[in-house]
N, C-alpha and C positions, 0 to 999 in steps of 0.2 A: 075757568081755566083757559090758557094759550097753550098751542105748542112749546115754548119757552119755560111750562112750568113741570119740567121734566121731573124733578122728584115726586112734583104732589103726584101726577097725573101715574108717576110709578105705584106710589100707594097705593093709587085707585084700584090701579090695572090689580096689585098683589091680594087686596080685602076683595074684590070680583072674582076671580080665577084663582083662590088658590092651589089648585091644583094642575093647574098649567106649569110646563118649568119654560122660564121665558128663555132661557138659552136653544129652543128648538121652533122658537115660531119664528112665521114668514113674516115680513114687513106687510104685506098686503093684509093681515087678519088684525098684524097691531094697530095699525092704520083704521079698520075698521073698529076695532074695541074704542080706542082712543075717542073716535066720533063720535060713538055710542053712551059715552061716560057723562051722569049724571051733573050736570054743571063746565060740560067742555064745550066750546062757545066761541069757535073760533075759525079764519078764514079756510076750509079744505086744501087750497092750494098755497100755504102760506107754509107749508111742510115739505122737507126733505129728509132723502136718506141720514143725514148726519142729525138731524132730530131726532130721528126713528132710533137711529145707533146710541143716541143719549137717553131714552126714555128707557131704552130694551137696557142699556148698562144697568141705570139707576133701578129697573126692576130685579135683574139678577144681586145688586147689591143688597134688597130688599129684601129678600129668599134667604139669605145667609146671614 
């Protein structure tokens, strides 16, 4: 996975944490999961806030 694969990586983030509600975490934790996530494999600094804002959307869509 890239940062660019914002739904899959939302999946991920939703079947890990389901009991997280993604509308209350920090960017710096998602950032951390994200890294963390089995098959993500991509440059650390190749991220920004407006990724972050797309992965955390796609997770809250996820939840619902």
């Amino acid at each position: 996975m890239k940062w660019t694969d914002t739904q899959q990586i939302a999946e991920e983030l939703y079947d890990k944490f389901p009991e997280i509600d993604p509308k209350t975490i920090r960017f710096t934790d998602l950032y951390r999961w994200v890294m963390e996530l089995d098959g993500f494999d991509d440059d650390p600094k190749h991220v920004g806030e407006r990724i972050l804002e797309a992965i955390q959307a796609a997770w809250i869509e996820e939840t619902e």
